[in-house]
N, C-alpha and C positions, 0 to 999 in steps of 0.2 A: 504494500500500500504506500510506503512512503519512497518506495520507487516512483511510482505513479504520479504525487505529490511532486515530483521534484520534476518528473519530465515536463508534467504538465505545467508548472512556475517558468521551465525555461522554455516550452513553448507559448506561453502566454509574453514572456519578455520578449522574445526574435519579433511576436505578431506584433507586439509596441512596439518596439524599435521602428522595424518595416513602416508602421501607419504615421510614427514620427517624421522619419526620413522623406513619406510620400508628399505630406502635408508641408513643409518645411519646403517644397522644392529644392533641396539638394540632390536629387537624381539629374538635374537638366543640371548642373556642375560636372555632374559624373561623364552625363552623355555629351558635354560642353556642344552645345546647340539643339535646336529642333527645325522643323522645317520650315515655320514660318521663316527662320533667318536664310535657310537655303532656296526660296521661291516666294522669293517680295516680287509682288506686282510692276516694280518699274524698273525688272531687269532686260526689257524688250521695247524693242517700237514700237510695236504692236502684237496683241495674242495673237493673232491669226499669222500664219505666214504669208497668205495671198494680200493681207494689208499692207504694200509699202509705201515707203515714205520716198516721193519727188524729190531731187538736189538737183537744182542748178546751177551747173560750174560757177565758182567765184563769189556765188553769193550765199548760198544755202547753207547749213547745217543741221546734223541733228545731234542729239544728246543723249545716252543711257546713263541715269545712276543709281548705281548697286549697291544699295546696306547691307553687308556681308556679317557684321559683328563683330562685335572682340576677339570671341574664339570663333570666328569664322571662320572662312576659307584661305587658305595659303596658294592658292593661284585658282584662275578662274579662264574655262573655255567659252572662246568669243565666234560665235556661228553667226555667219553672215551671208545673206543671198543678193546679191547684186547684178539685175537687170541693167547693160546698155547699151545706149543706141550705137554704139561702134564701139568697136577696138578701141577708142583714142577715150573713150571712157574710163578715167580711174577716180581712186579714191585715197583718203586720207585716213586713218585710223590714230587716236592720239589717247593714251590710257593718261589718265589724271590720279591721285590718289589724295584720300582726304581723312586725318586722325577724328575727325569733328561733325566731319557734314555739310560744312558751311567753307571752308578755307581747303582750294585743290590746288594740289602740286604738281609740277610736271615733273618727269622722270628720265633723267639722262644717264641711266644704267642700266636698262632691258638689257637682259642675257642674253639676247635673242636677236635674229636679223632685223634691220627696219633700217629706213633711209635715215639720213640727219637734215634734219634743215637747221641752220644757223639764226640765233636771235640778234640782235645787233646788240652789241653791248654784255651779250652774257656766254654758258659754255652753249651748248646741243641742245636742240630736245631733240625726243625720240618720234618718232611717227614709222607705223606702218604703211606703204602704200601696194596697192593692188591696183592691176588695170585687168580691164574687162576682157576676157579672152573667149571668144564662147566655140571655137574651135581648133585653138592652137593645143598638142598634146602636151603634156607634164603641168600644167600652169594650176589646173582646178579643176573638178569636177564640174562640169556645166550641163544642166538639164533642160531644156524647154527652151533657151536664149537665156536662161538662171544661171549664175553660175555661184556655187559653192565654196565656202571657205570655212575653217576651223584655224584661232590664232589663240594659243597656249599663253596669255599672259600672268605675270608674278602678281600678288597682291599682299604685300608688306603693313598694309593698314587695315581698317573697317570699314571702310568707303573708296568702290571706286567708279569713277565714270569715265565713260571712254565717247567721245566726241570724234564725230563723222563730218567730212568736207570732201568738196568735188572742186579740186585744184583749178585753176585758171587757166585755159587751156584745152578742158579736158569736155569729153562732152555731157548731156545728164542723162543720168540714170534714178534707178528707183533702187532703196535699200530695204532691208530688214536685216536686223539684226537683232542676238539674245545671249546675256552673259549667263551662264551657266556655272556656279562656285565649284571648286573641286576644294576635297581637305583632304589628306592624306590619312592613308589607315593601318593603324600596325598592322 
């Protein structure tokens, strides 16, 4: 009996413990995130992919910004569909990074290929470009006049936004794009 007594004192303590811990929200410490922080609504141009977004060489942009979280994501893939009206169609890709939300930084040490453009007066920034290929082979997956990309970018903070431009020069196309956070898992 006082076996009984005793398992069942230390099964009643695990069941508190447990409804402690649940209550308490220290499990989403444990799990360091949930999904709300992995699929915020204003990690895309648009839900839909058939929705894209018009750029006008020289003048246009558009904007993604991604609340990743504190313990969010340690790099995040950038899928991007870009329809254009020619070959002479590209694009600008420019990853920003923000401790805050409010105050973005540009990043002059992507590990990663990207053109430089020079600011006058300061070092690089970093920028990807792409130009629209919808039948040269090695360049991208191009479907329907669509053509496809995936770009591996770092994310060192809690916030990042990546800002889209159609160079001077170049002709206009339609974008979409959607950052998707990756974290790494033992």
């Amino acid at each position: 009996m006082t076996r009984f007594v005793r398992l069942s004192g230390f099964a009643i303590g695990v069941v508190g413990f447990l409804l402690i811990f649940y209550a308490s929200g220290a499990y989403t410490k444990v799990a360091r995130g949930a999904i709300s922080v992995f699929a915020p609504s204003t990690c895309y141009t648009a839900a839909a992919t058939t929705t894209r977004t018009a750029l006008t060489a020289g003048t246009a942009t558009t904007t993604i910004t991604c609340p990743l979280g504190y313990e969010g994501a340690r790099s995040a893939s950038l899928l991007i569909q870009l329809t254009g009206s020619s070959t002479a169609t590209a694009i600008d890709i420019q990853p920003l990074y923000s401790s805050d939300g409010i105050d973005y930084y540009d990043d002059a040490l992507l590990g990663y290929p990207a053109t430089t453009t020079t600011l006058i007066g300061s070092s690089a920034s970093s920028k990807y470009r792409f130009n629209f290929a919808s039948t040269t082979q090695g360049t991208a997956t191009t479907v329907g006049g669509v053509m496809f990309r995936v770009v591996e970018i770092p994310v060192p903070t809690p916030y990042l936004r990546v800002v889209f431009t159609m160079p001077i020069g170049s002709q206009n196309g339609l974008l979409w794009a959607k950052i998707i956070p990756r974290q790494d898992v033992n």
